[in-house]
LOMAR-638814 format. One record per residue (C-alpha): residue number from 1; chain; x, y, z. Coordinates in steps of 0.05 Angstrom, whole numbers, always signed. Layout:
// LOMAR-638814
 seq mol     c1     c2     c3
 NUM   A      X      Y      Z
...
***
This chain:
// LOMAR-638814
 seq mol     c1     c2     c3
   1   A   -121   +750   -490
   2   A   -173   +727   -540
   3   A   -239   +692   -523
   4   A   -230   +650   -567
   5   A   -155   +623   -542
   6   A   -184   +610   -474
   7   A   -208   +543   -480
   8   A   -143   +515   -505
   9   A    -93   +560   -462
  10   A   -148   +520   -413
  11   A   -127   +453   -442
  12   A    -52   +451   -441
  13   A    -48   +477   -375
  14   A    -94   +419   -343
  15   A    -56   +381   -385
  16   A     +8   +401   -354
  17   A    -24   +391   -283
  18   A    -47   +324   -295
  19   A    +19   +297   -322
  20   A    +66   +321   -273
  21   A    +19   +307   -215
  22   A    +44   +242   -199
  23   A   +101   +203   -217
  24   A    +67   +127   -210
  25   A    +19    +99   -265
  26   A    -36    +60   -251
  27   A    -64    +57   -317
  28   A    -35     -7   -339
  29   A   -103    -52   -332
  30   A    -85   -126   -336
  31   A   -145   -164   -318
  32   A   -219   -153   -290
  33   A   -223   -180   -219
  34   A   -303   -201   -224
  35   A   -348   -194   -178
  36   A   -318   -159   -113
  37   A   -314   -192    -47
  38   A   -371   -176     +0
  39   A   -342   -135    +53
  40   A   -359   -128   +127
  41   A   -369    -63   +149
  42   A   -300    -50   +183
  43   A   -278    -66   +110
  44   A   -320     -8    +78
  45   A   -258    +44    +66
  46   A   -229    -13    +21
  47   A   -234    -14    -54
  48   A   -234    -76    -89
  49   A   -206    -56   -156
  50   A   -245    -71   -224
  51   A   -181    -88   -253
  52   A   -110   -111   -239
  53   A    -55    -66   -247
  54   A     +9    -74   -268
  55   A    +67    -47   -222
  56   A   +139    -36   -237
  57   A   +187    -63   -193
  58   A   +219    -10   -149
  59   A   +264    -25    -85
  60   A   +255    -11    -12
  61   A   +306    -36    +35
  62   A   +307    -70   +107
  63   A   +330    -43   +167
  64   A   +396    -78   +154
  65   A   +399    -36    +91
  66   A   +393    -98    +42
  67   A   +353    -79    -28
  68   A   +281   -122    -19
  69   A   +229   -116    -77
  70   A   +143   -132    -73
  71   A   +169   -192   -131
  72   A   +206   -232    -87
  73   A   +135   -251    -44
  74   A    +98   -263   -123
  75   A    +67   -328   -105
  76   A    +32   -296    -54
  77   A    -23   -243    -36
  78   A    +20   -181     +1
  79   A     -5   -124    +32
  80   A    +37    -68    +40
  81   A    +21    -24    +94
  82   A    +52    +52    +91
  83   A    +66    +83   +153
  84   A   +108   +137   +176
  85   A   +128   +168   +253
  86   A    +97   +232   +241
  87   A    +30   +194   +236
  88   A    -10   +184   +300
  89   A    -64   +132   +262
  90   A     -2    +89   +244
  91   A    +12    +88   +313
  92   A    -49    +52   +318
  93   A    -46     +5   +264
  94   A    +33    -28   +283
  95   A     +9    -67   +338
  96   A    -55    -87   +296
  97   A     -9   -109   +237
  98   A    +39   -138   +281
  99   A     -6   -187   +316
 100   A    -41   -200   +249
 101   A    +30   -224   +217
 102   A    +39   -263   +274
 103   A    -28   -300   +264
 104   A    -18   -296   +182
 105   A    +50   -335   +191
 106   A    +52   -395   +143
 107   A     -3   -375   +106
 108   A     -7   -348    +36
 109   A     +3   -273    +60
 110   A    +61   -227    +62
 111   A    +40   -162   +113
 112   A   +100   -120    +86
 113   A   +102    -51   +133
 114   A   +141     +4    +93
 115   A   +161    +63   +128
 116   A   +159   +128    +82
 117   A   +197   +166   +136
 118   A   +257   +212    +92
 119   A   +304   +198   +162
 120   A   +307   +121   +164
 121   A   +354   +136   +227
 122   A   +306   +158   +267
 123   A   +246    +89   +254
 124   A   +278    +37   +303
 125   A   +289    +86   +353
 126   A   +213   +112   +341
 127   A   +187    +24   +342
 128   A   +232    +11   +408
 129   A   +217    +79   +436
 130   A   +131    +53   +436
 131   A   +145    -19   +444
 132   A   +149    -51   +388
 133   A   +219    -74   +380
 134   A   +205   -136   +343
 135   A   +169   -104   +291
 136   A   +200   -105   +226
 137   A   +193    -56   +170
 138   A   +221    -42   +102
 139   A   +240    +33    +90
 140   A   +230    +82    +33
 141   A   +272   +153    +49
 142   A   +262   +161    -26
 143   A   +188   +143    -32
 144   A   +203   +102    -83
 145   A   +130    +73    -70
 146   A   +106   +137   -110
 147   A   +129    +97   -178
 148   A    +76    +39   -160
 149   A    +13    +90   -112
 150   A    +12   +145    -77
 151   A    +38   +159    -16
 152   A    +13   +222     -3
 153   A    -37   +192    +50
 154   A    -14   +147   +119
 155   A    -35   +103   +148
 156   A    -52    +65    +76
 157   A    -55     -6    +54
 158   A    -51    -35    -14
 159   A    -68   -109    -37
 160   A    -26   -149    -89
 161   A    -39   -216   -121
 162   A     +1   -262   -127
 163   A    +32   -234   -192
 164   A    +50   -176   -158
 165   A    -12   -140   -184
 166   A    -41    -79   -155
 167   A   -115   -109   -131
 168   A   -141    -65    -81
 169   A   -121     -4    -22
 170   A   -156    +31    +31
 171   A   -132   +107    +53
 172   A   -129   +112   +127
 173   A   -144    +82   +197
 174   A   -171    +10   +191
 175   A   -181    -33   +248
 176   A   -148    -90   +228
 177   A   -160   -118   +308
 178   A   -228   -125   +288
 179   A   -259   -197   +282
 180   A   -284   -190   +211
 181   A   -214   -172   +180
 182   A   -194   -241   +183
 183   A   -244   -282   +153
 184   A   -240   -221    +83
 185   A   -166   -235    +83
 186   A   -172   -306    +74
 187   A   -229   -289    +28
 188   A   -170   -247     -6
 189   A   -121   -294     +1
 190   A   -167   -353    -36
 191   A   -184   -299    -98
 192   A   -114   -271   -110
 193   A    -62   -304    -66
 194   A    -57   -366   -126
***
């Protein structure tokens, strides 16, 4: 091959990469955020985005197997928590999340647990098997999710305003037992939960 070819045989192939990399978008910017929340330092893994994104709408269904959708809690800040039984951090987080819902109920928060796991089957037996039968969780064999972020990383968290706008996500273990969570959700919840 030519020199001179090299640089664009170069550009269509990362070209090619980069496109079929990842099946959600999150290039649709609606609206800068301003100034980002001060965060505690259990909070540092979180990334308050510059800008809002726009999601599509993609379904996830219950453990009943009835079609549920991020839009039907607009009005509302949700976080969505990814999780999976393969994950030993996850294992962690449930009964973290699951006491924070519990305190969150009423307020202008929906903590949405979404279970990538491809066997659905096998979730409530995993939740009743480590105690936490009364934990409910949305499921996503198809990782559906993958339209709206990626969910190539568990446990991870992502923030949505009210609109149903991407806002912010943190990769990994967080502590969400830890006394500073709180008061940054309700800091959270009074900047995009309107």
């Amino acid at each position: 091959m030519k020199l001179h070819y090299f640089p664009f045989v170069l550009l269509v192939c990362l070209g090619l990469f980069s496109n079929s990399s990842s099946a959600h978008s999150l290039d649709n910017k609606l609206y800068s955020t301003g100034e980002p929340l001060p965060k505690p330092l259990v909070m540092t893994g979180f990334i308050e985005m510059q800008h809002a994104r726009g999601v599509p709408e993609v379904p996830f269904i219950d453990e009943s197997g009835q079609t549920q959708t991020l839009k039907q809690h607009q009005g509302k800040l949700v976080l969505v928590n990814l999780w999976a039984t393969w994950c030993a951090p996850c294992l962690r987080e449930i009964p973290e999340l699951h006491k924070l819902k519990q305190q969150y109920q009423g307020k202008n928060i929906a903590i949405i647990p979404i279970s990538i796991d491809e066997e659905s089957k096998d979730v409530r037996p995993f939740l009743n098997q480590h105690g936490f039968s009364g934990y409910a969780t949305w499921l996503d064999p198809e990782q559906n999710i993958e339209q709206i972020i990626p969910a190539n990383v568990v446990p991870a968290s992502y923030i949505f305003d009210a609109k149903g706008n991407l806002v912010g996500f943190v990769r990994g273990y967080l502590d969400w037992a830890d006394k500073d969570v709180g008061p940054y959700l309700d800091q959270l919840i009074a900047k995009y939960g309107q």
